[in-house]
PDB file of N, CA, C and O in Angstrom:
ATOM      1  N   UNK A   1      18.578   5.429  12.356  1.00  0.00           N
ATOM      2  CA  UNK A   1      17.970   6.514  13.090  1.00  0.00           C
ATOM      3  C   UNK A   1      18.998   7.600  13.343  1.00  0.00           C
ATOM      4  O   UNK A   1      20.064   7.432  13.935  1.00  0.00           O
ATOM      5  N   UNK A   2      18.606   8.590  12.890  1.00  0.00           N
ATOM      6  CA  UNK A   2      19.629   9.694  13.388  1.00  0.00           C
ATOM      7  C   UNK A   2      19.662  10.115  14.638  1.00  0.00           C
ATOM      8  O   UNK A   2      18.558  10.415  15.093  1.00  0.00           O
ATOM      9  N   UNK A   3      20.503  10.225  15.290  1.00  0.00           N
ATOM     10  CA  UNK A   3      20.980  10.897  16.929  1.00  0.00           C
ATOM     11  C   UNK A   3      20.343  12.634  16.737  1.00  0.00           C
ATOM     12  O   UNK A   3      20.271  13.401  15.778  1.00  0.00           O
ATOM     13  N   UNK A   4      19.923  12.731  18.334  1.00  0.00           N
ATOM     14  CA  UNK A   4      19.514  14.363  18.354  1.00  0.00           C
ATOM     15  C   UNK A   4      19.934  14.386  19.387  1.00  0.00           C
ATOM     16  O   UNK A   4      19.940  13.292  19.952  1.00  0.00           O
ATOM     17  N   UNK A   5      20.575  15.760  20.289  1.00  0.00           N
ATOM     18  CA  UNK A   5      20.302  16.055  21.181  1.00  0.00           C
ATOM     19  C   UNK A   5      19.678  17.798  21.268  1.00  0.00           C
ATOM     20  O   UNK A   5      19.913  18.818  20.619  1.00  0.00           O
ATOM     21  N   UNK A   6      18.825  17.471  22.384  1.00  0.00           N
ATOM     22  CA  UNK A   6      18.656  18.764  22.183  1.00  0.00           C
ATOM     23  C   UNK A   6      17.738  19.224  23.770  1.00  0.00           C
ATOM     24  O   UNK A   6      17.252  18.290  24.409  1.00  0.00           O
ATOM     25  N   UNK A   7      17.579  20.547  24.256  1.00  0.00           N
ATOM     26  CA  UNK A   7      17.112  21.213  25.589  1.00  0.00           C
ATOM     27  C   UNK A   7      15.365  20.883  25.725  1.00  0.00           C
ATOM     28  O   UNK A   7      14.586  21.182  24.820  1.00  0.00           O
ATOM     29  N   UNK A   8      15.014  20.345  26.774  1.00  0.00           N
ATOM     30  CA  UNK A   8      13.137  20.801  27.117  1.00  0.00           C
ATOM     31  C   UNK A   8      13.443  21.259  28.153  1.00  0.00           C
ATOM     32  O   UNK A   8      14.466  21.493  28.797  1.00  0.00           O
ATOM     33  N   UNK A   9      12.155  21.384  28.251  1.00  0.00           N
ATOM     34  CA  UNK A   9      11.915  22.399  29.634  1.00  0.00           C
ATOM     35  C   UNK A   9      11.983  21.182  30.570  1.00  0.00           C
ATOM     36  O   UNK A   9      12.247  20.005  30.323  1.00  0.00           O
ATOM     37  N   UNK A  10      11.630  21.883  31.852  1.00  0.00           N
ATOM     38  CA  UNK A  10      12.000  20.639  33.112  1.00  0.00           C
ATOM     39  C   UNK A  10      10.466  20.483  33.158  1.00  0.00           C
ATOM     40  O   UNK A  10      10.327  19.318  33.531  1.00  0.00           O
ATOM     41  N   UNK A  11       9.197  21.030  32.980  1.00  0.00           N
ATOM     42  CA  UNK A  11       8.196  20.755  32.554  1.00  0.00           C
ATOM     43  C   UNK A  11       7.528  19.609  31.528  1.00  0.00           C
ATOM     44  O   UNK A  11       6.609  18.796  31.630  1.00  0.00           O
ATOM     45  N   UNK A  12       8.102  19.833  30.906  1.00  0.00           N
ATOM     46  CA  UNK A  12       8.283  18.578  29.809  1.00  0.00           C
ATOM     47  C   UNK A  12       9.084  17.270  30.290  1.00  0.00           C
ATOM     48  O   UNK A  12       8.629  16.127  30.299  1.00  0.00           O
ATOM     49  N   UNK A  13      10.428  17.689  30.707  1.00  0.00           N
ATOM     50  CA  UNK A  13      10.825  16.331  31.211  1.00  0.00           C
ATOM     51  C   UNK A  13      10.149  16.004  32.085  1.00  0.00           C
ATOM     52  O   UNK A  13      10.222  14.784  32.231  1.00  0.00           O
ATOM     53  N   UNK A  14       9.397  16.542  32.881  1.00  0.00           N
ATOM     54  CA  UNK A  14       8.399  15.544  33.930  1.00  0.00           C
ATOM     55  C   UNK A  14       7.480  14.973  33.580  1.00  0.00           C
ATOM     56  O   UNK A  14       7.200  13.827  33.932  1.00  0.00           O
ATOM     57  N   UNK A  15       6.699  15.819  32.653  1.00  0.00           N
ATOM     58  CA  UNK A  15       5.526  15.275  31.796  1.00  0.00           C
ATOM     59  C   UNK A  15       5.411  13.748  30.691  1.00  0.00           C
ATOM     60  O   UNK A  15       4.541  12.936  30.377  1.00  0.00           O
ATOM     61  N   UNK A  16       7.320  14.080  30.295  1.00  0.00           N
ATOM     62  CA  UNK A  16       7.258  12.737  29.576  1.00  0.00           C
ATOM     63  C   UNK A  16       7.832  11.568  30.363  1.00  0.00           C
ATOM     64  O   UNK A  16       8.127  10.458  29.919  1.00  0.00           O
ATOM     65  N   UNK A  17       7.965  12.131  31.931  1.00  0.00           N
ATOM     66  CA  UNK A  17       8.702  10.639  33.012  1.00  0.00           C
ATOM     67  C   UNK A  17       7.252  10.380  33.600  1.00  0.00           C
ATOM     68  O   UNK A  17       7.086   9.341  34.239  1.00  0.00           O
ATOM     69  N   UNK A  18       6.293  11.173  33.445  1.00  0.00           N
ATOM     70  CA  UNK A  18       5.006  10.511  34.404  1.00  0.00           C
ATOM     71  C   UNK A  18       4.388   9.353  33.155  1.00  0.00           C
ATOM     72  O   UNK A  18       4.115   8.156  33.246  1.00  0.00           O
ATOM     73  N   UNK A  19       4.311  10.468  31.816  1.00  0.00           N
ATOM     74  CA  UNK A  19       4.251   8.841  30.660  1.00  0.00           C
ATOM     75  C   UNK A  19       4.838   7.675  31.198  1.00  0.00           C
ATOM     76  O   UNK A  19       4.378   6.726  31.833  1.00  0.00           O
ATOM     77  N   UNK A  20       5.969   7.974  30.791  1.00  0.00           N
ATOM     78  CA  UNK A  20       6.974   6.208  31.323  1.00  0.00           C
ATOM     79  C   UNK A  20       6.648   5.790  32.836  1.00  0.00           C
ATOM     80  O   UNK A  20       6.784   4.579  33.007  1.00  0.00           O
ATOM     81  N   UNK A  21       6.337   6.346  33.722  1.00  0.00           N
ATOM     82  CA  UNK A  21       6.144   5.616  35.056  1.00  0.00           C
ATOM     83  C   UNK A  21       4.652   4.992  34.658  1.00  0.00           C
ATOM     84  O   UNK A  21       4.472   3.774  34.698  1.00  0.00           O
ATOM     85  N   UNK A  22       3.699   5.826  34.308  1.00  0.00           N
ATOM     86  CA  UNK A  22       1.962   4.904  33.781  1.00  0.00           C
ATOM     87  C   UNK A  22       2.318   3.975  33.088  1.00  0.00           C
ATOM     88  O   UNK A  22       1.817   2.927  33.496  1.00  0.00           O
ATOM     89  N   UNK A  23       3.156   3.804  31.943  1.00  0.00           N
ATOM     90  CA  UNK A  23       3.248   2.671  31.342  1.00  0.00           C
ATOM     91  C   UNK A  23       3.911   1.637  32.110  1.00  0.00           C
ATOM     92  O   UNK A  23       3.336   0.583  32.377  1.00  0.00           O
ATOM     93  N   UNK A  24       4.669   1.800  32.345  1.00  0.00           N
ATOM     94  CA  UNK A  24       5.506   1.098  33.660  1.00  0.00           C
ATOM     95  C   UNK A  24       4.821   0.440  34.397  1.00  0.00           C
ATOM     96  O   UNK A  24       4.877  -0.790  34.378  1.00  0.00           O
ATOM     97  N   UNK A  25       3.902   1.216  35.330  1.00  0.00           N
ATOM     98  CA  UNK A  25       2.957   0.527  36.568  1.00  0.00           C
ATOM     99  C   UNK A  25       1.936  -0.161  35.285  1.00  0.00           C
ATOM    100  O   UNK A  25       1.921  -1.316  35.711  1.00  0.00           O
ATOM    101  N   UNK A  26       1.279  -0.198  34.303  1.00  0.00           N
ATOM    102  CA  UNK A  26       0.303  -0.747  33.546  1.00  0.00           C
ATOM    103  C   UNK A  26       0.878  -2.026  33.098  1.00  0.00           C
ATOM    104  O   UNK A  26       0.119  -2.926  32.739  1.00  0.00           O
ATOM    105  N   UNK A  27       2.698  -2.248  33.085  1.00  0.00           N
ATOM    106  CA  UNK A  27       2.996  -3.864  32.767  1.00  0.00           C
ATOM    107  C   UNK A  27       3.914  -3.865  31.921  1.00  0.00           C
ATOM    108  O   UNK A  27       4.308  -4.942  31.474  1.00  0.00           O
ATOM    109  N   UNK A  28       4.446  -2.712  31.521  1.00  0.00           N
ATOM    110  CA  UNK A  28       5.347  -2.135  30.142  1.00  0.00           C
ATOM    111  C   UNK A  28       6.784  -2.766  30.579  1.00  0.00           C
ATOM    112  O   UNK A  28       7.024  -2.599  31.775  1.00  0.00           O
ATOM    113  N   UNK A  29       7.546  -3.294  30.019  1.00  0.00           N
ATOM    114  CA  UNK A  29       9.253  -3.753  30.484  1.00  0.00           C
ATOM    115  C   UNK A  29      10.198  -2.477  30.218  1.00  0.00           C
ATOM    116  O   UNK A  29      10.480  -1.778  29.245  1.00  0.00           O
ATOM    117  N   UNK A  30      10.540  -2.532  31.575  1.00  0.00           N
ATOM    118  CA  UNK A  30      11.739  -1.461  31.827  1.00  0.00           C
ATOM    119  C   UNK A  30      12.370  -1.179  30.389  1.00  0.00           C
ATOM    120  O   UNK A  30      13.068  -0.167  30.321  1.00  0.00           O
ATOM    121  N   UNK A  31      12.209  -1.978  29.172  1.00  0.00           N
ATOM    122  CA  UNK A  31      13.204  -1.799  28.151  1.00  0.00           C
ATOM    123  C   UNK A  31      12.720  -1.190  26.440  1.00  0.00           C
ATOM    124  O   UNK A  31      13.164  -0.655  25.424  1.00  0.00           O
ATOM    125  N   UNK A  32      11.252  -1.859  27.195  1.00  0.00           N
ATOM    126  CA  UNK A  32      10.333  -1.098  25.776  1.00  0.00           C
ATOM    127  C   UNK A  32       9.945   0.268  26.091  1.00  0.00           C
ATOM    128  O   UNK A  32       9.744   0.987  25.112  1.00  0.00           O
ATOM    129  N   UNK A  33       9.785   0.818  27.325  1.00  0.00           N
ATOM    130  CA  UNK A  33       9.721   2.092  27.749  1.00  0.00           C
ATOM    131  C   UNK A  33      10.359   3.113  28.210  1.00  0.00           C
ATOM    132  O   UNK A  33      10.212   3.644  29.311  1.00  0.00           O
ATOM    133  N   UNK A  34      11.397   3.524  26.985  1.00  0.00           N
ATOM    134  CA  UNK A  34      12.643   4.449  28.003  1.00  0.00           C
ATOM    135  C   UNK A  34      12.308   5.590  27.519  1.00  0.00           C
ATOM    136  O   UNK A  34      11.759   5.700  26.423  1.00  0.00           O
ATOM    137  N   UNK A  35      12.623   6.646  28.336  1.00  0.00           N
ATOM    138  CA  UNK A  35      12.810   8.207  27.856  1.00  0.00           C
ATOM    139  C   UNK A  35      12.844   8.605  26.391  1.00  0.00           C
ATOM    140  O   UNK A  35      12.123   9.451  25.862  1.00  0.00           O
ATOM    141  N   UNK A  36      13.983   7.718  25.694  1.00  0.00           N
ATOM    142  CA  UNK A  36      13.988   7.679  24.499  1.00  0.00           C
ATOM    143  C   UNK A  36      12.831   7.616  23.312  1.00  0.00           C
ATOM    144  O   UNK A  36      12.673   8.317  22.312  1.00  0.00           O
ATOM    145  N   UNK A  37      12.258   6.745  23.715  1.00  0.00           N
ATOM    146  CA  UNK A  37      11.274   5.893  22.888  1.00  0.00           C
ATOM    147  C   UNK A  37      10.162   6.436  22.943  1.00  0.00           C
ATOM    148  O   UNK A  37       9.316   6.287  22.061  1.00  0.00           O
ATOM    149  N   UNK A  38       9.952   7.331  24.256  1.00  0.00           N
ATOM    150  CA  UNK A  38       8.633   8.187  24.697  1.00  0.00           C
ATOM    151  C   UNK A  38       8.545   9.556  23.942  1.00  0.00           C
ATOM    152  O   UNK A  38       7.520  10.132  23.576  1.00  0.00           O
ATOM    153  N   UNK A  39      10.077  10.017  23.762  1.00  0.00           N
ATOM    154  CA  UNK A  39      10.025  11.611  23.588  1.00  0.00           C
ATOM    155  C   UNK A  39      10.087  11.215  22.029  1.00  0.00           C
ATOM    156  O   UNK A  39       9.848  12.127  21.237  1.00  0.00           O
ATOM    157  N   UNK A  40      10.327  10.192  21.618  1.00  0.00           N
ATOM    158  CA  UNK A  40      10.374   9.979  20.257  1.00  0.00           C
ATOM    159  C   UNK A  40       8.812  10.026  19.753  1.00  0.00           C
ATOM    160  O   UNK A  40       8.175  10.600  18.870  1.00  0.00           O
ATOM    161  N   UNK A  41       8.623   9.331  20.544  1.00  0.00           N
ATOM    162  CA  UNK A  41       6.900   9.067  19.890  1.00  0.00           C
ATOM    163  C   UNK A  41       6.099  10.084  20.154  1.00  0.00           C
ATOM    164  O   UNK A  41       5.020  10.266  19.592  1.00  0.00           O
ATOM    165  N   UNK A  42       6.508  10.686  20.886  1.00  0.00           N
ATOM    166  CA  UNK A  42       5.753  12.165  21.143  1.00  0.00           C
ATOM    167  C   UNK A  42       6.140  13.624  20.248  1.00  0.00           C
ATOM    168  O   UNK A  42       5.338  14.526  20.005  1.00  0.00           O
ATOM    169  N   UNK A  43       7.614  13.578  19.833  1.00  0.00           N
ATOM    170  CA  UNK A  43       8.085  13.831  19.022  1.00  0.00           C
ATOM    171  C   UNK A  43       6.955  14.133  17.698  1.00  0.00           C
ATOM    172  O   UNK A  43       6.345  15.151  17.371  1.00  0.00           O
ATOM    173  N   UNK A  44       7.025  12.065  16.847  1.00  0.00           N
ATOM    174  CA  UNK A  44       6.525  12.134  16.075  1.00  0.00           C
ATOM    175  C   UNK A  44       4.721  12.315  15.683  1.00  0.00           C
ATOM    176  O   UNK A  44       4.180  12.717  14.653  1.00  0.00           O
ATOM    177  N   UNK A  45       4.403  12.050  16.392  1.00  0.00           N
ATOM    178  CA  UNK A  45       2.867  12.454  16.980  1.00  0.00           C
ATOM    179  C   UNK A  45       2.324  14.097  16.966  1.00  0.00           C
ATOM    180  O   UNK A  45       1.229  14.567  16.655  1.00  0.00           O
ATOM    181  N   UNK A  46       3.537  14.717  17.424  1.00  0.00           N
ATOM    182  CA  UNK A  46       3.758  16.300  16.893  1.00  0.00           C
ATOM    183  C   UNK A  46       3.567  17.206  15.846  1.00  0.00           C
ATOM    184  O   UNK A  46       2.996  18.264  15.581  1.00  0.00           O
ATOM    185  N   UNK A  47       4.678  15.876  15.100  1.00  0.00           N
ATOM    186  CA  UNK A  47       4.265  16.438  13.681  1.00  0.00           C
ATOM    187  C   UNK A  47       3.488  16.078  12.603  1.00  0.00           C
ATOM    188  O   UNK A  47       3.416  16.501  11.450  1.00  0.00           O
ATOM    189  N   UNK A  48       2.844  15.089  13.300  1.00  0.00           N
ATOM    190  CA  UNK A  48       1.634  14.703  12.468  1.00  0.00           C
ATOM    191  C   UNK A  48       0.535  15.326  12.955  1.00  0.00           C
ATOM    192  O   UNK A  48      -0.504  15.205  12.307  1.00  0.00           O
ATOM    193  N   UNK A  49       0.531  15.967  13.954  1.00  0.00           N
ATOM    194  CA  UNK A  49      -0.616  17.345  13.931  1.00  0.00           C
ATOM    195  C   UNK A  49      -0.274  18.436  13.322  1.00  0.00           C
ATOM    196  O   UNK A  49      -1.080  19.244  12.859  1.00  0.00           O
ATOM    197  N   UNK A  50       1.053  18.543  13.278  1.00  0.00           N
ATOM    198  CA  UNK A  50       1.769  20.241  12.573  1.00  0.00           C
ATOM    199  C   UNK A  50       1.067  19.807  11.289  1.00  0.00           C
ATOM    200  O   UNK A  50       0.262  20.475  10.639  1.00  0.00           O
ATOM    201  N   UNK A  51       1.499  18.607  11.041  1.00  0.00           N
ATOM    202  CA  UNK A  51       1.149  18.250   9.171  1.00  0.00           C
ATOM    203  C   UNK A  51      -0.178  18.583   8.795  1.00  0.00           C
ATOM    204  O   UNK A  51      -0.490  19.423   7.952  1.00  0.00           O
ATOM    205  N   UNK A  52      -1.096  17.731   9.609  1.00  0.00           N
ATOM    206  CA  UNK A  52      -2.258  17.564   9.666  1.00  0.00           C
ATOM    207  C   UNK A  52      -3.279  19.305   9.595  1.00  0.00           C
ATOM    208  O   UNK A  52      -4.374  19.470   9.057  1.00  0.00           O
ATOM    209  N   UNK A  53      -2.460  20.317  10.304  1.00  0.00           N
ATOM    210  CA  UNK A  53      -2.819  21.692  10.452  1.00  0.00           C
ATOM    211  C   UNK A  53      -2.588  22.436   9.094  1.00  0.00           C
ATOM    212  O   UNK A  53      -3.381  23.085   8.412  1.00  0.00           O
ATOM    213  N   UNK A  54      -1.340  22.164   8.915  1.00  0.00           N
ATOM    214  CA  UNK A  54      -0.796  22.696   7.517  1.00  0.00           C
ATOM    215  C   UNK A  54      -1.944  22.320   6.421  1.00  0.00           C
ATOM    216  O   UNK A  54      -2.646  23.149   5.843  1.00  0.00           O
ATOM    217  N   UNK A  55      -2.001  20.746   6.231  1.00  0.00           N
ATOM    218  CA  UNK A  55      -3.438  20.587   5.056  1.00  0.00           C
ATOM    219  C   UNK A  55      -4.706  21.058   5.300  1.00  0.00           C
ATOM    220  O   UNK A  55      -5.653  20.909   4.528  1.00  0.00           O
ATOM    221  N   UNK A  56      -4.741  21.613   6.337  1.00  0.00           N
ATOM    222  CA  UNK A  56      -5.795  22.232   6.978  1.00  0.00           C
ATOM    223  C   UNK A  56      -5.802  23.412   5.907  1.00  0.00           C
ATOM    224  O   UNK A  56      -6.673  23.567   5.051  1.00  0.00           O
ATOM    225  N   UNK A  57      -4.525  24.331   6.128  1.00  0.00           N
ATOM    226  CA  UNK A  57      -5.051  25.446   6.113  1.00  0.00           C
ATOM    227  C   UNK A  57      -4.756  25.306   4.558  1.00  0.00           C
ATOM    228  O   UNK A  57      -5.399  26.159   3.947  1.00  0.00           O
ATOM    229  N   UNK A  58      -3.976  24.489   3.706  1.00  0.00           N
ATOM    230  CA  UNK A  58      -3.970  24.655   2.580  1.00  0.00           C
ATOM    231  C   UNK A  58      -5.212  24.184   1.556  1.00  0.00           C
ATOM    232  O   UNK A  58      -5.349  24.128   0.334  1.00  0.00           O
ATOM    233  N   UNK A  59      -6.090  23.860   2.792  1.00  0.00           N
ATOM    234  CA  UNK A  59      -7.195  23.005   1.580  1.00  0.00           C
ATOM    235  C   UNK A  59      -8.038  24.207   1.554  1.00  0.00           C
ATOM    236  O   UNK A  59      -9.033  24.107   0.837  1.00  0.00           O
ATOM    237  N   UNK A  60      -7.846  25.478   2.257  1.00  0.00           N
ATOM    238  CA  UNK A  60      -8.859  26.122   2.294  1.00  0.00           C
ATOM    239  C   UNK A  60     -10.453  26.048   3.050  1.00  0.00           C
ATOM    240  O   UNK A  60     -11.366  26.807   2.724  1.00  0.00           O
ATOM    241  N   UNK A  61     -10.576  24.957   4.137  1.00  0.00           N
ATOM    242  CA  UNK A  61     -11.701  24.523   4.186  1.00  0.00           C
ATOM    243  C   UNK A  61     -12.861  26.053   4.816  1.00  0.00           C
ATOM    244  O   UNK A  61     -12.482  26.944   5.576  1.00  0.00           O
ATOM    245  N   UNK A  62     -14.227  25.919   4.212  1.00  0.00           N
ATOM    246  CA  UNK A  62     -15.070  26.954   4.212  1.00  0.00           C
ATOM    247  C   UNK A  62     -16.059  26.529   5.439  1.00  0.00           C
ATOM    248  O   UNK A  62     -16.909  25.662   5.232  1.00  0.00           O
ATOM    249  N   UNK A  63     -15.909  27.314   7.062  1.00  0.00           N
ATOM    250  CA  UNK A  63     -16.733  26.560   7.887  1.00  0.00           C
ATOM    251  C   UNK A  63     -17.986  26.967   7.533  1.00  0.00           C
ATOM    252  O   UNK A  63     -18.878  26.172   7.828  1.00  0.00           O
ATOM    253  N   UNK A  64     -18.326  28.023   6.961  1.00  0.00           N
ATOM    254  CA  UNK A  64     -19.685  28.865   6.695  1.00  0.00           C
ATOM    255  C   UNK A  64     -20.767  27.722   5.856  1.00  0.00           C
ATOM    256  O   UNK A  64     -21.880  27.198   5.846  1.00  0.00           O
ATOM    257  N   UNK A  65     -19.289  27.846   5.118  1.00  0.00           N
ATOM    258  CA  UNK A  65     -20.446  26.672   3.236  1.00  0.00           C
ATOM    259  C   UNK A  65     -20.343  25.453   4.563  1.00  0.00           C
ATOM    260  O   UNK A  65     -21.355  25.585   5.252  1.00  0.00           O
ATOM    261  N   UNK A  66     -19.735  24.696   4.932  1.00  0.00           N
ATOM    262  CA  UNK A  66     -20.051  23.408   5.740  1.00  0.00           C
ATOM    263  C   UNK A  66     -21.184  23.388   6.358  1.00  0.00           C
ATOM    264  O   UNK A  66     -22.093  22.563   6.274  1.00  0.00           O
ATOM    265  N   UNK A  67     -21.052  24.818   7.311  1.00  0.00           N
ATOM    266  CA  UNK A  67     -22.259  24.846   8.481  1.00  0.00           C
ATOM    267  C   UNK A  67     -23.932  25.403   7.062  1.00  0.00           C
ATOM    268  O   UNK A  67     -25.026  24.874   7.253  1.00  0.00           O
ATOM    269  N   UNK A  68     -23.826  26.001   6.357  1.00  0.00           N
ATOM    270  CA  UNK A  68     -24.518  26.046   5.492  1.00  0.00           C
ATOM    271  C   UNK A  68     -25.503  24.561   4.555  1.00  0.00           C
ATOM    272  O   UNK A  68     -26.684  24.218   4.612  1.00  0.00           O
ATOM    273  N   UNK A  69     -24.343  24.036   3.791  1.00  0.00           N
ATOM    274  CA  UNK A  69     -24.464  22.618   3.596  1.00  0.00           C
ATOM    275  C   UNK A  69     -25.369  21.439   4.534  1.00  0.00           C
ATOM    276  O   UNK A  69     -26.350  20.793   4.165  1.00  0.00           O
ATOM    277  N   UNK A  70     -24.650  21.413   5.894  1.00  0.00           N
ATOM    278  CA  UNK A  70     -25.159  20.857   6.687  1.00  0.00           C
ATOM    279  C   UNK A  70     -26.745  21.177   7.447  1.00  0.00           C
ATOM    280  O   UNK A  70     -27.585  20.400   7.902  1.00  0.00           O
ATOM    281  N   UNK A  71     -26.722  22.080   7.386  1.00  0.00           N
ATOM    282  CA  UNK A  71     -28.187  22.794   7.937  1.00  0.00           C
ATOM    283  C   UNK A  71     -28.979  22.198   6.534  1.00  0.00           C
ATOM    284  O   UNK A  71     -30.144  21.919   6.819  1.00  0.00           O
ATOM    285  N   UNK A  72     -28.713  21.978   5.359  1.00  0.00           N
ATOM    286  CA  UNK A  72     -29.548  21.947   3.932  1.00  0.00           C
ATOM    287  C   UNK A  72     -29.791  20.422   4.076  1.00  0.00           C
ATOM    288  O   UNK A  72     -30.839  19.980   3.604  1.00  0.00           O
ATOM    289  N   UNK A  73     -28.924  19.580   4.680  1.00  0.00           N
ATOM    290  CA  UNK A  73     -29.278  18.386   5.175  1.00  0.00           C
ATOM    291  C   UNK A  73     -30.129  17.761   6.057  1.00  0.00           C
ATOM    292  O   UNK A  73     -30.917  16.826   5.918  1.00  0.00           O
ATOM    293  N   UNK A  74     -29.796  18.513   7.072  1.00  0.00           N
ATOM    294  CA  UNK A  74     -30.803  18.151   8.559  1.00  0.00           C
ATOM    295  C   UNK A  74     -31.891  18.609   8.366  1.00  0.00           C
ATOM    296  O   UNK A  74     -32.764  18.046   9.026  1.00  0.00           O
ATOM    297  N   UNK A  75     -32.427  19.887   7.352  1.00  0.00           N
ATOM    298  CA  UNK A  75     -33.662  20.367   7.301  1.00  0.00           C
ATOM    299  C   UNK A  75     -34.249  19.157   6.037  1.00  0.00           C
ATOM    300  O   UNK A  75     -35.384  18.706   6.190  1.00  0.00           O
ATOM    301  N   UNK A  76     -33.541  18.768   5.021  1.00  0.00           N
ATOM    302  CA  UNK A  76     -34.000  17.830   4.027  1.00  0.00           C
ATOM    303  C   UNK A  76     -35.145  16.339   4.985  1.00  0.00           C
ATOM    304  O   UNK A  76     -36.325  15.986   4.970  1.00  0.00           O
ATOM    305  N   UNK A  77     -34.005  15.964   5.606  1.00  0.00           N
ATOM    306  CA  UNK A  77     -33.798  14.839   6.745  1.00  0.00           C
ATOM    307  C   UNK A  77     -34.973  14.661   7.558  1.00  0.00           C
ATOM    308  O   UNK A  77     -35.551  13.618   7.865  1.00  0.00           O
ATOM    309  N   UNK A  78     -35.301  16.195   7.938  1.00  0.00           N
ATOM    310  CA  UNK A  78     -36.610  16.258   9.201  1.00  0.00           C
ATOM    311  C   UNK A  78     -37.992  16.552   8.155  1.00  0.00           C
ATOM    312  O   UNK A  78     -39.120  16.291   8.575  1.00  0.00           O
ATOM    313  N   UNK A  79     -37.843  16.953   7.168  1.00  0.00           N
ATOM    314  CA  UNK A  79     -38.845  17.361   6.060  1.00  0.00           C
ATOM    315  C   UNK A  79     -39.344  15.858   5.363  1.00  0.00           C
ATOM    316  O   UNK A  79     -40.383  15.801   4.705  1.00  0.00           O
ATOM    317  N   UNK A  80     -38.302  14.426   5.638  1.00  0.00           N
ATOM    318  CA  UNK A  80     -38.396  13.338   4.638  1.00  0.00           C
ATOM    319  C   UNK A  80     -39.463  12.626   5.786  1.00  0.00           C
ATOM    320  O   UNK A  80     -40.586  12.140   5.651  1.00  0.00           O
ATOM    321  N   UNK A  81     -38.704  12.775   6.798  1.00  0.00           N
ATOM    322  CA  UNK A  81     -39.061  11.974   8.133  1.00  0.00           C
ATOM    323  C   UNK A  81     -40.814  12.488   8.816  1.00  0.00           C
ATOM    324  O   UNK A  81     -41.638  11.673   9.231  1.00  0.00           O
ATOM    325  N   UNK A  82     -41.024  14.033   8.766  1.00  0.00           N
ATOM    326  CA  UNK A  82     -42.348  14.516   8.764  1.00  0.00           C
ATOM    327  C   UNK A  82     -43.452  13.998   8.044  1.00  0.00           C
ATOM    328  O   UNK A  82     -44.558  14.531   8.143  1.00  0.00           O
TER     329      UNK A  82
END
């Protein structure tokens, strides 16, 4: 694992000590839940939405043709069911 250090806000550091105190009071051991391990996982959780946004925008997705598409369904659907 590579070492980081680096600045948050004091906002953030509170936000990720109220994490570790909930896990804490829920049964978590003082040792599986440190600062470390929290900002890590929050960290990586980060960038699997950054990622997740990025294929977003590279797939091009069309909300129009979707919402289009989908309306061609639900009207099929209520027309089978009538």
């Amino acid at each position: 694992m590579a070492k980081v250090n680096l600045y948050i806000s004091n906002d953030a550091y509170e936000k990720i000590n109220a994490i570790i105190e909930k896990r804490r009071q829920e049964g978590a051991r003082e040792k599986d839940v440190s600062f470390s391990a929290t900002a890590s996982m929050l960290l990586e959780l980060g960038l699997r939405v950054y990622e997740a946004q990025m294929e977003r925008k590279e797939s091009a997705f069309n909300q129009a043709e979707f919402n289009k598409l989908l309306l061609e369904c639900v009207v099929k659907t209520q027309s089978t069911v009538a």
